[in-house]
C-alpha positions, 0 to 999 in steps of 0.5 A, a space after each residue: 488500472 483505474 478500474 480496477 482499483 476502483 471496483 476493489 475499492 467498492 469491493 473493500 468498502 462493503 459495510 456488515 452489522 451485527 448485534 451486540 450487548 446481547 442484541 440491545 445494540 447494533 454495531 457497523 463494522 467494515 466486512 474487510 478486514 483492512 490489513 486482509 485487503 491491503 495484502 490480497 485484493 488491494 495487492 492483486 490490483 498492483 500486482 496483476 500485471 506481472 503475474 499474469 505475464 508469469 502465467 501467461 508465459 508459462 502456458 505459452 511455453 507448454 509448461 516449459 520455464 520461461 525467463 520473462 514471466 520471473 525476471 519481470 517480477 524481480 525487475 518490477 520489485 527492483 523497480 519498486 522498492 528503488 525508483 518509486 520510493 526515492 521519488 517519493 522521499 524526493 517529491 515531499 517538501 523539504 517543510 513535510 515529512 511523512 511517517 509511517 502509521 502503521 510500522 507492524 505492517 511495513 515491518 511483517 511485509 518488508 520481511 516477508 519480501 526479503 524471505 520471497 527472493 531469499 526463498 527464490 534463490 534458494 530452489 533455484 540454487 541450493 534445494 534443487 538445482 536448476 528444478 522445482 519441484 511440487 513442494 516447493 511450487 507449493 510451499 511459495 504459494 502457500 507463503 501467500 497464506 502465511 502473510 495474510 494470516 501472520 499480518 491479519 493476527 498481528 493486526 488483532 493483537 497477537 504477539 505485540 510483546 514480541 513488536 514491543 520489545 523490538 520497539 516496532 510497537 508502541 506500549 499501551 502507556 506510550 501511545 496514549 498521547 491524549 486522554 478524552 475531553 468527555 465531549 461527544 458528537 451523538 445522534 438522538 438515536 443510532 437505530 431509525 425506522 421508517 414504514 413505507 410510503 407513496 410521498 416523498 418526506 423530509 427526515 430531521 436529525 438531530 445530532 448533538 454534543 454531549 458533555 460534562 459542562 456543555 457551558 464550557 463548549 468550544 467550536 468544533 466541526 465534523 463531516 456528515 454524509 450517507 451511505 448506501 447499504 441496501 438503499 440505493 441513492 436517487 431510487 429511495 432517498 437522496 444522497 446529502 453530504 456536508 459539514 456541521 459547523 458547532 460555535 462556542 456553547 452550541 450544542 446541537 445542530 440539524 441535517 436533513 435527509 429526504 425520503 423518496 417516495 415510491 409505489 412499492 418496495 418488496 424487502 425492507 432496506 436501509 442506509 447509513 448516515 455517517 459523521 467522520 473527520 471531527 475537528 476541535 476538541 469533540 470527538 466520537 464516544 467509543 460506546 456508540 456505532 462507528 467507535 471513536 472515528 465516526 458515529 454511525 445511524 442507521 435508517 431502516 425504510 419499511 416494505 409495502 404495496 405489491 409488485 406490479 406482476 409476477 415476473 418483476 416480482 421474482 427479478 426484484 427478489 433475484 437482483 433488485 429492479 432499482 439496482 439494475 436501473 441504477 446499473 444502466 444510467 451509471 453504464 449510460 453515464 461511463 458511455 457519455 462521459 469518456 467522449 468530453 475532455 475532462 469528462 464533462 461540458 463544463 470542464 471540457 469549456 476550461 480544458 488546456 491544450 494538454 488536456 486536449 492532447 492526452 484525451 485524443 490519445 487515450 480516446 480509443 482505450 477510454 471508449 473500448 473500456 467503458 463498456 465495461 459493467 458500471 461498479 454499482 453492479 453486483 458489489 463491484 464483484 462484476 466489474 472486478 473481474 471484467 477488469 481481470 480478464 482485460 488486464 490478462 488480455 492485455 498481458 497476453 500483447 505486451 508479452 508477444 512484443 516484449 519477445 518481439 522487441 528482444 529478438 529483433 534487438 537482440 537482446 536477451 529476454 531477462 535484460 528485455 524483462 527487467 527494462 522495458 517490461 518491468 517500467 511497463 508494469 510498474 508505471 501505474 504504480 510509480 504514479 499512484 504512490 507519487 500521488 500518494 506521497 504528495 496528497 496523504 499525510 502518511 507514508 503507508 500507501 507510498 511505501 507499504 504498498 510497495 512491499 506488500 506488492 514485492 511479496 505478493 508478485 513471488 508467492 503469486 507471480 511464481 507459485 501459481 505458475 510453477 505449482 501448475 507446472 510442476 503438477 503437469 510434468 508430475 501427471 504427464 511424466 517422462 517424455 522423448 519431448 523433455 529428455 531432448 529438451 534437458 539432457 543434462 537434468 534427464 540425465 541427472 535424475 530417474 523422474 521428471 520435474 519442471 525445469 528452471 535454468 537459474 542461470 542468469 535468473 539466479 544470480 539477479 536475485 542474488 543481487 537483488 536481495 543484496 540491495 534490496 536489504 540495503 533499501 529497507 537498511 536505510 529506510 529503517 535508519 531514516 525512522 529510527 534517526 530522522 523519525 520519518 521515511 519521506 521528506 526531511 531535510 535537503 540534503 538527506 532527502 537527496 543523498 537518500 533519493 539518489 542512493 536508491 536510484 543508484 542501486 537501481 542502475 547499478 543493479 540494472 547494469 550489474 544483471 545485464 552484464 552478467 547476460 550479455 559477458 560473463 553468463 556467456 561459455 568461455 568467460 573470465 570468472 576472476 574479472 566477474 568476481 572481481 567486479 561483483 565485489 566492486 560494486 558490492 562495497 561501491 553500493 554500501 559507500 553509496 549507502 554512508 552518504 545519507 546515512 551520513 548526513 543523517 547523523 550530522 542533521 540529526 546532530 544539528 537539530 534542536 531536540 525539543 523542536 523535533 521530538 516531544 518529552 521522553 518517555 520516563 520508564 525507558 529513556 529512549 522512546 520519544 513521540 514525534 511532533 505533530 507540526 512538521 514545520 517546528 519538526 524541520 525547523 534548525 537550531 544550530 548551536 554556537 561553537 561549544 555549546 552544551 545541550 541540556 538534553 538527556 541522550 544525543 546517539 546513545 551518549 548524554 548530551 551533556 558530555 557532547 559539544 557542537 563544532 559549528 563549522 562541521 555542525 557535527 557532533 563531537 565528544 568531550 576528551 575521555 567520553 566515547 566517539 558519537 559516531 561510534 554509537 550511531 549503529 546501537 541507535 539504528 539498530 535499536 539499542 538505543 535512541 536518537 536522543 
């Protein structure tokens, strides 16, 4: 899995240039765009697991349904969405909160992945009973494209009225937090060529900082390193990093790049000397390459000499003769490093017994995959697909156990499917979103991801093996072999089709969409009355967490039981509904616990520690504090004091007094109940104050 996200990462972070101004400047752009790759590659990676258990379980069955491809994708969204994301509201220090950047995405893939299993349900239950038809194979993948191209143009702009007045985007004067000090870091020239040569030179860079009143400069820093485009590092220069430090008054400092010498090079190359991460009031010009986040050189070395013979010059123009040499120290590299603990002698020296005992156990599968192709090789393209094939491969055993495991407990396939397999599967994912959480200070690779994947694993995970085996029946047709298999569906129509017994199926995702939109419903509530989605105080961050957990179990609990009792012939239909409509009020009192104490500790926060001035136009837009310390930290008022703020709930502050006892807020005689107009702050009608 590591791999994987490895060469999809080198694969995502491939570098394009383009002329602008009419050809009089150059502009360094990322080939990706990010939002594509968040939603197909970086998806895939999360998801390949149970879609390739949906194929694979597919054409096993000789393009008959089988239960533990589908239910593996509901189990591992149920997974997703509940378990990761309430340890990763748990895990955050109760002094850090994490908020979500980019809210269009959340939003577009969050409902995106309530219309897959709503979809889901629908052509197992109303369009179709019990088949799927080509269309509507083909409509799930196709929804796939639609994702993409919906989150890709909203990504550019498009319809941002639209996310305005549902308050998911802020307005071009409510985002403006801080205008430009005028200081900038630049180079002397963003565009350097260099002929080539035998000797090995030292290149000087001078990067300065430009501004109106370079006496009035103040200590700022940035990072600096290079990049490879077509140059490759240790072959014709040699890879440098660090940080530029500018003190007060300072306006220029040097960074020293060396030149490599070599006895020829067939085709020009180049490479990318890259200042990101500015700190202080310098920042990067807009007019330059690398726009406002970073400035960006670009070193151009020069073609000279001749090859040695023919044959070498044909495999440098067909692949780059320094390109496979630095392939095989790389591959020579993988293949030395798995052997040692820590993956070096040094580290080896100061490995734990920990340490010791997880590389013994992982040694047979860290060596069987490092004869994989090195990431260098062919973009990371070569190692992404050896990394599919393995994880296909993979798939294929832990669909066979999975089968093995259920038969020999007896245990139906979907309860085997929505346990075991899903954990299995998502694992990876629990650990690499917990990382998440704790390391990046957003939330948008803890919780984006999450539903992205969710969607990605239907219109995938179902649509392409269902589109396949829709088109199989609709090319083989009608045989003895179908019609003994499903008499009730030969009977029912004139043709054939791929047959889906929802059963059991149907009715886990039923329950899942249920709980699912309560999930996003508490997410959504934390953003709009605690401005942040993880983290945040004791309490709420408990109730929250364990709120999640419990529609986890209980929708575990509430699928298995209608496998092993109620889907059974002969079962008692009152005492299942009776039990549904239990645990569908148990789950929404679940639900008004954090919800709850959200409003209690939103009530009991002082206002100006935790939001920043209101906007004047709208009354209700407010910008979060940078310092999550002074965003946590309490003020509770004394018993009967008055806040000078202009709304708490949707009601004026002024007409709202504070019982220090319950630290609730309680409305003066005659003035409308606070909590009565917690809903309207929720769902958009208003703010928290």
């Amino acid at each position: 899995a590591d791999t994987f996200m490895a060469s999809i990462e080198k694969v995502t972070s491939r570098r394009v240039r383009r002329l602008v101004d009419g050809g009089r400047g150059l502009r360094t752009e990322m080939f990706w765009n990010r939002t594509v790759a968040t939603l197909s590659l970086m998806a895939l990676g999360s998801s390949a697991p149970e879609i390739f258990l949906s194929v694979i379980d597919i054409i096993k069955k000789r393009f008959h349904f089988g239960t533990l491809g589908p239910a593996t994708i509901v189990g591992s969204a149920s997974f997703n969405l509940f378990v990761i994301i309430a340890v990763c509201i748990v895990v955050v220090p109760s002094n850090e909160v994490r908020v979500i950047q980019n809210l269009p995405a959340f939003y577009i893939t969050a409902f995106f992945s309530v219309i897959a299993y709503l979809w889901m349900a629908c052509i197992l239950l109303v369009t179709s009973e019990d088949v799927v038809e080509v269309w509507e194979a083909a409509v799930t993948f196709l929804l796939f494209v639609v994702l993409i191209c919906v989150s890709y143009k909203v990504d550019k702009g498009a319809g941002s009225w639209i996310l305005r007045r549902l308050g998911i985007l802020e307005s071009a004067e409510q985002g403006r937090n801080s205008q430009g000090t005028g200081e900038y870091f630049v180079f002397d020239q963003q565009v350097v060529r260099l002929p080539g040569s035998d000797k090995a030179e030292t290149l000087q860079i001078i990067v300065h900082r430009s501004a109106e009143k370079p006496n009035g400069l103040k200590a700022a820093t940035c990072v600096y390193r290079t990049e490879a485009i077509s140059a490759l590092p240790g072959f014709d220069y040699e890879d440098v990093s660090g940080t530029l430090k500018f003190g007060p008054g300072e306006a220029q400092q040097q960074i020293e790049v060396v030149i490599l010498g070599k006895t020829w090079r067939l085709r020009d190359c180049c490479f990318l000397l890259v200042l990101e991460d500015a700190e202080g009031e310098t920042q990067f010009s807009p007019d330059d390459d690398g726009g406002e986040d970073s400035a960006i050189m670009t070193i151009t070395l020069g073609a000279f000499g001749r090859a040695p013979n023919t044959p070498i010059q044909h495999w440098d123009a067909l692949v780059g003769v320094d390109a496979c040499r630095n392939a095989v120290d790389e591959w020579k590299g993988q293949v030395t490093q798995v052997w040692y603990c820590n993956g070096s002698p040094e580290a080896q020296s100061e490995a734990s017994i920990a340490d010791w005992l997880m590389h013994l156990i992982s040694l047979p599968w860290n060596v069987a995959f490092a004869f994989g192709p090195p990431l260098c090789l062919g973009g990371g393209w070569t190692c992404f697909c050896w990394s599919l094939c393995v994880i296909a491969a993979l798939t294929a055993c832990v669909s066979d156990l999975a089968e093995l495991f259920g038969c020999v407990l007896g245990v139906p396939d979907i309860i085997t499917a929505i346990t075991f397999v899903a954990l299995g599967t998502s694992m990876p994912d629990l650990f690499a979103s917990l990382s998440a959480a704790k390391e990046d200070p957003t939330a948008d690779a803890s919780i984006v991801n999450v539903t992205g994947s969710n969607s990605v694993n239907v219109f995938l995970g179902l649509g392409v093996p269902w589109t396949l085996a829709a088109l199989y029946w609709m090319s083989v047709g009608r045989t003895p072999e179908w019609e003994a298999t499903y008499p009730e569906v030969a009977a029912r129509i004139s043709g054939v089709a791929f047959v889906v017994q929802a059963g059991d199926l149907g009715f886990s995702v039923l329950a899942f969409c249920y709980v699912c939109f309560l999930a996003l419903f508490l997410l959504h509530a934390r953003k709009r009355l605690l401005r942040a989605e993880l983290g945040g105080p004791v309490a709420s961050k408990l109730a929250s967490g364990f709120a999640m957990m419990t529609y986890w179990f209980g929708w575990v609990a509430l699928v298995s039981a209608q496998a092993l009792r109620w889907g059974m012939p002969g079962a008692d239909v009152g005492e299942f509904l009776l039990v549904v409509i239990i645990a569908i009020f148990a789950s929404a009192a679940v639900t008004v616990v954090p919800m709850w104490l959200m409003v209690r500790e939103a009530a009991c926060t002082e206002p100006s520690a935790v939001y920043g001035a209101s906007d004047e136009a709208t009354g209700r837009k407010f910008t979060p504090s940078v310092d999550t310390a002074a965003w946590m930290s309490w003020s509770v008022p004394r018993a009967g004091e008055v806040r000078p703020e202009p709304m708490l709930f949707g009601v004026a502050v002024s007409d709202v007094s504070i019982d220090r006892r319950m630290c609730m807020a309680a409305p003066k005689p005659g003035r409308a109940p606070v909590y009565c107009s917690f809903l309207r702050c929720v769902f958009g009608g208003g703010s928290v104050m």
